[in-house]
One Martini backbone bead per residue (centre of mass of N, CA, C, O) as a GRO file, in nm:
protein
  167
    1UNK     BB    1   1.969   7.551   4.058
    2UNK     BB    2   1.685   7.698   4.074
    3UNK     BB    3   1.779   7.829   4.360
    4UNK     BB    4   2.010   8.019   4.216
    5UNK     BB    5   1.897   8.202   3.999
    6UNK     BB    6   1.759   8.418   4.216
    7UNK     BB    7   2.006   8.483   4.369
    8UNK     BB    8   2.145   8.590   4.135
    9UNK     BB    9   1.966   8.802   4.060
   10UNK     BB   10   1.979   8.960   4.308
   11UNK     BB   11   2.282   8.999   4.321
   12UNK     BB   12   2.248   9.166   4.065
   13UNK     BB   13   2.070   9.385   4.129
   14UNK     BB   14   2.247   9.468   4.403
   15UNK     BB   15   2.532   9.509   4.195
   16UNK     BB   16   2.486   9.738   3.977
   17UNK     BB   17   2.378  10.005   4.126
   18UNK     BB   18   2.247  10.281   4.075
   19UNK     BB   19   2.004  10.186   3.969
   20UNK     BB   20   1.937   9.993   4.233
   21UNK     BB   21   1.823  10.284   4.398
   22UNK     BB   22   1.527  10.169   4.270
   23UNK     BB   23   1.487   9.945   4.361
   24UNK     BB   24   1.248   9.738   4.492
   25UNK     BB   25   1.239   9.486   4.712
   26UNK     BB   26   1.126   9.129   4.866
   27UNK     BB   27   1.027   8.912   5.079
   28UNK     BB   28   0.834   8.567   5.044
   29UNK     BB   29   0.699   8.326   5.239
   30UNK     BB   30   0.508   8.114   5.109
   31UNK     BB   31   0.458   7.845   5.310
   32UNK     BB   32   0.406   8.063   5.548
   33UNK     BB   33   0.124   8.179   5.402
   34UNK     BB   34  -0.020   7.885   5.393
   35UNK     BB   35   0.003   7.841   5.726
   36UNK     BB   36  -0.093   8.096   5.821
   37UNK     BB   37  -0.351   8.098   5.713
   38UNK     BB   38  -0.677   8.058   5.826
   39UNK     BB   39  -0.722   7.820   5.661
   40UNK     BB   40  -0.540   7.645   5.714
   41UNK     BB   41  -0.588   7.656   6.027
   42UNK     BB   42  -0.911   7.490   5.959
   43UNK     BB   43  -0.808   7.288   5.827
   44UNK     BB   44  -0.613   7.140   6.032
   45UNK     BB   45  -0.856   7.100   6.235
   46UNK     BB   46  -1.022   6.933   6.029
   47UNK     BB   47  -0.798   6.717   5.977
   48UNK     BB   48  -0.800   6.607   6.271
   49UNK     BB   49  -1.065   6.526   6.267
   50UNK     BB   50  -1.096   6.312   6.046
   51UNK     BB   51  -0.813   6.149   6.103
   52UNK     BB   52  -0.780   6.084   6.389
   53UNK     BB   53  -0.935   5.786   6.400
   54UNK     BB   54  -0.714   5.665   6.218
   55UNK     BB   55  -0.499   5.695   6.404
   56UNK     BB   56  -0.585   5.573   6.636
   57UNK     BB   57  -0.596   5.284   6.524
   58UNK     BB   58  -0.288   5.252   6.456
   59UNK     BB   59  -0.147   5.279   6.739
   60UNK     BB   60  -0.311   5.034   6.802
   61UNK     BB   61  -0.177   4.812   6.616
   62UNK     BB   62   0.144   4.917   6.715
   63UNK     BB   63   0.078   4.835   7.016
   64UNK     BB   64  -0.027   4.533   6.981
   65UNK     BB   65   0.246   4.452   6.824
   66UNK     BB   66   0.430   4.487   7.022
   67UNK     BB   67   0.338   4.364   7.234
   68UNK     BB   68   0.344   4.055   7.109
   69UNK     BB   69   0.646   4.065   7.037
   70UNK     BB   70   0.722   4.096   7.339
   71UNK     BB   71   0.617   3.826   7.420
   72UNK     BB   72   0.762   3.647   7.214
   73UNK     BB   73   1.044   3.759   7.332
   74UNK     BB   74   0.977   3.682   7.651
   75UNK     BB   75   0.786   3.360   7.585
   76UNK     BB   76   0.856   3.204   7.347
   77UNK     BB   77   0.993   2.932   7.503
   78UNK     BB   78   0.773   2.877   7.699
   79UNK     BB   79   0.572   2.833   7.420
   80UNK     BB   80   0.354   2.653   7.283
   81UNK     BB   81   0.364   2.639   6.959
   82UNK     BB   82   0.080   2.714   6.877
   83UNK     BB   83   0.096   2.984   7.045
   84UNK     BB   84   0.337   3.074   6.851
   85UNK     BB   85   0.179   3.097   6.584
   86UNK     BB   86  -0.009   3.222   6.649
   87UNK     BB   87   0.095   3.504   6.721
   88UNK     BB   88   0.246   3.555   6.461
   89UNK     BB   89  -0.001   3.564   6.246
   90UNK     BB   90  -0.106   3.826   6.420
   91UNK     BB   91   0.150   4.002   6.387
   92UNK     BB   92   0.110   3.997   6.062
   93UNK     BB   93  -0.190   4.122   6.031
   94UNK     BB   94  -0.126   4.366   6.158
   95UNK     BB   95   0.087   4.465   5.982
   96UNK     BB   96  -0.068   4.426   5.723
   97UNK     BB   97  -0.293   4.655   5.816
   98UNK     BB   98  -0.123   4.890   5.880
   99UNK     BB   99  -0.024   4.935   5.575
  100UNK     BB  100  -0.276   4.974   5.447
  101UNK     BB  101  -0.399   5.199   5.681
  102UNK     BB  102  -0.177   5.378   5.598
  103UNK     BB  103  -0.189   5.438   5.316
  104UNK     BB  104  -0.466   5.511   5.291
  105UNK     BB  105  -0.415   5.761   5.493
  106UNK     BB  106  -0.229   5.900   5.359
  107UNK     BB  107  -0.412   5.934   5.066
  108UNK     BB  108  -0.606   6.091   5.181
  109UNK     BB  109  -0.442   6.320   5.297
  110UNK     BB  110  -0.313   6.396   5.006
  111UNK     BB  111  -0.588   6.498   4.885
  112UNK     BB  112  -0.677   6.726   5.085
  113UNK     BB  113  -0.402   6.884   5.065
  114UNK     BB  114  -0.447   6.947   4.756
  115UNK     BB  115  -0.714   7.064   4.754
  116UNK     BB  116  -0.638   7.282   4.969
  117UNK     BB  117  -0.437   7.419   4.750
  118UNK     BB  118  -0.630   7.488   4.530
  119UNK     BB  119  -0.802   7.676   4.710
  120UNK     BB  120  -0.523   7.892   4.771
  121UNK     BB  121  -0.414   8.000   4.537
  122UNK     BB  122  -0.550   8.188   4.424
  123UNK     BB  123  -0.538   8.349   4.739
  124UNK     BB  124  -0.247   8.384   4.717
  125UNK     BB  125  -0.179   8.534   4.444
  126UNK     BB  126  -0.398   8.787   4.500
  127UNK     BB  127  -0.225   8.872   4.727
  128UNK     BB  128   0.048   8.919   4.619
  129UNK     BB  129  -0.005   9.098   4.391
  130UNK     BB  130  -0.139   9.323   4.613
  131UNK     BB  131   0.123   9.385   4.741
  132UNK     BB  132   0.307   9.446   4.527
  133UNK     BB  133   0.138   9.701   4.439
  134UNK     BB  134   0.134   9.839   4.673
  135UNK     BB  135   0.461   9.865   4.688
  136UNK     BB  136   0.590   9.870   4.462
  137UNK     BB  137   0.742   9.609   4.349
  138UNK     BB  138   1.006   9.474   4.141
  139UNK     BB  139   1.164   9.231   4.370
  140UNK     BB  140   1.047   8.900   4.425
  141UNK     BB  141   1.168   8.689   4.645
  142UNK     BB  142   1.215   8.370   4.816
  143UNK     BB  143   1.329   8.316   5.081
  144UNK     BB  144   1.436   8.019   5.000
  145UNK     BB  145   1.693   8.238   4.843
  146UNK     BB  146   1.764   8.347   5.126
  147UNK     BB  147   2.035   8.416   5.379
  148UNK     BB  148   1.897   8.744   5.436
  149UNK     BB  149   1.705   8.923   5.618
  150UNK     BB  150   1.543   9.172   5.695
  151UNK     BB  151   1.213   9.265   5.815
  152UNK     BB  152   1.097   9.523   5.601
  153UNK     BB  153   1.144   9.321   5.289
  154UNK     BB  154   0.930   9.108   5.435
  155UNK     BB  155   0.580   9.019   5.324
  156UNK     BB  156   0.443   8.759   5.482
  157UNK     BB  157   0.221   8.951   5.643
  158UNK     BB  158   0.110   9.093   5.460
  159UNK     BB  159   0.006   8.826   5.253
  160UNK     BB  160  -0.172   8.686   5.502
  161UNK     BB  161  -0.351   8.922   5.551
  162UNK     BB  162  -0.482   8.950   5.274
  163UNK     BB  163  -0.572   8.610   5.281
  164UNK     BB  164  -0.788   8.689   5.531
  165UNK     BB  165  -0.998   8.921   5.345
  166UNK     BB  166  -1.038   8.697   5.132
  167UNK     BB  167  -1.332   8.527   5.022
   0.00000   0.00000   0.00000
């Protein structure tokens, strides 16, 4: 419902008429001007950086516990019991592992997301505000709230470049 509230409004401004021949309009694709200005782009590969080791253990557990599965269901019948408890016990551990450590990887990895935001919204704020001023805009919509755009209407790179400015 709240996505279409924005686009009622624009389809109301867009359908009063004469009035509507001085509105300046203008569409902001807000995702993508924080997934693609710089700071971001430097996030991602420090995040790579960072979470890489991690991410490359769970693989490695992923990848044990399969090859595990895999013996146990391809020689399950023609391993003594002991063998195949073994088995059995270390495949429930490294799954028991994996869980813990998707959980901790994940969790470390949303909470230096949401730093991120922390620190881009400011810069993205004040991109935003000073496109709106310098272009003289009325109503600025969100991009997923618009069903077409001219490419001349949206300013998503104008505030991307203006985010890259801002120190």
């Amino acid at each position: 419902m709240r996505k279409l509230i924005p686009l009622f409004l624009a389809s109301t401004i867009l359908v009063a008429g004469p009035a509507s021949a001085d509105t300046k309009i203008a569409v902001l694709n807000i995702q993508m001007a924080l997934q693609e200005s710089d700071a971001a782009k430097r996030y991602i590969t420090d995040s790579e950086r960072k979470f890489g080791p991690q991410l490359d253990k769970l693989k490695k557990l992923e990848e044990d516990a399969k090859r595990i599965q895999e013996r146990l269901v391809k020689n399950g019948d023609k391993m003594q019991q002991s063998e195949q408890e073994r088995l059995e016990l270390e495949l429930k551990q490294k799954a028991r592992d994996f869980q813990v450590q998707s959980k901790d990887l994940n969790d470390a990895k949303s909470k230096a997301d949401r730093d991120m935001l922390q620190q881009l919204k400011p810069k993205l704020d004040k991109a935003v505000e000073e496109t709106i001023k310098r272009g003289d805009y009325d109503l600025v919509v969100e991009a997923s709230a618009v069903v077409n755009v001219k490419p001349q209407f949206d300013i998503t790179r104008q505030v991307i470049e203006r985010m890259n400015q801002i120190r």
